[in-house]
C-alpha positions, -999 to 999 in steps of 0.1 A, spaced: 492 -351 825 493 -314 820 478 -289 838 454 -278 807 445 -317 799 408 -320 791 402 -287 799 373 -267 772 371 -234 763 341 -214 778 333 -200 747 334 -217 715 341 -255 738 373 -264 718 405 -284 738 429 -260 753 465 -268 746 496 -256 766 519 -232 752 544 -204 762 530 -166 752 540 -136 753 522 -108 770 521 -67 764 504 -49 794 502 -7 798 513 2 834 520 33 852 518 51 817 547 25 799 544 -8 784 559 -40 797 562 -70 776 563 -106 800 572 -130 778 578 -171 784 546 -172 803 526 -208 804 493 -207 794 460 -224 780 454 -213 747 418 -227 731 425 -247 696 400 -231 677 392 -193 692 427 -189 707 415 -178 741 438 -174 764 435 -189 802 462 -183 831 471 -203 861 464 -185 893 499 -185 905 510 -177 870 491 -143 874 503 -137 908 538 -139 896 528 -114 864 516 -91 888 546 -90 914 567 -84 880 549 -54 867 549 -37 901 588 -38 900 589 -65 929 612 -87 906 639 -71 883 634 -70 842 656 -96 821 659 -64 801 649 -36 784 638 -28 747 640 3 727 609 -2 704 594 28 677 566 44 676 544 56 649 514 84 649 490 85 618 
């Protein structure tokens, strides 16, 4: 049984399924992208809901308490 089993979105009250998403947060002025991270993602709005411990361990990440995979080069565009 998974963790997001029977569980319903508070919004529209589709199933949540489990999947692995990636994440792109501002902090301290730059951009970190978490990627791999479990989640419950609702079926037919696409919602996403996090485990607490899953957010605990997003948040040590971004404040530099564990060390990046690696790091991207990425563009950026002004119109």
């Amino acid at each position: 049984m998974g963790f997001w089993e029977n569980e319903t979105c508070e919004y529209c009250g589709g199933p949540i399924i489990e999947r692995r998403v990636t994440l792109h947060r501002k902090v301290r002025g730059g951009y970190v992208q978490v990627e791999n991270v479990p989640s419950g993602v609702c079926r037919e709005c696409g919602t996403r809901y996090y485990a607490a411990n899953v957010l605990k361990t997003i948040q040590e990440s971004v404040r530099g308490r564990r060390k990046a995979d690696r790091e991207v080069c990425m563009p950026v565009y002004s119109l």
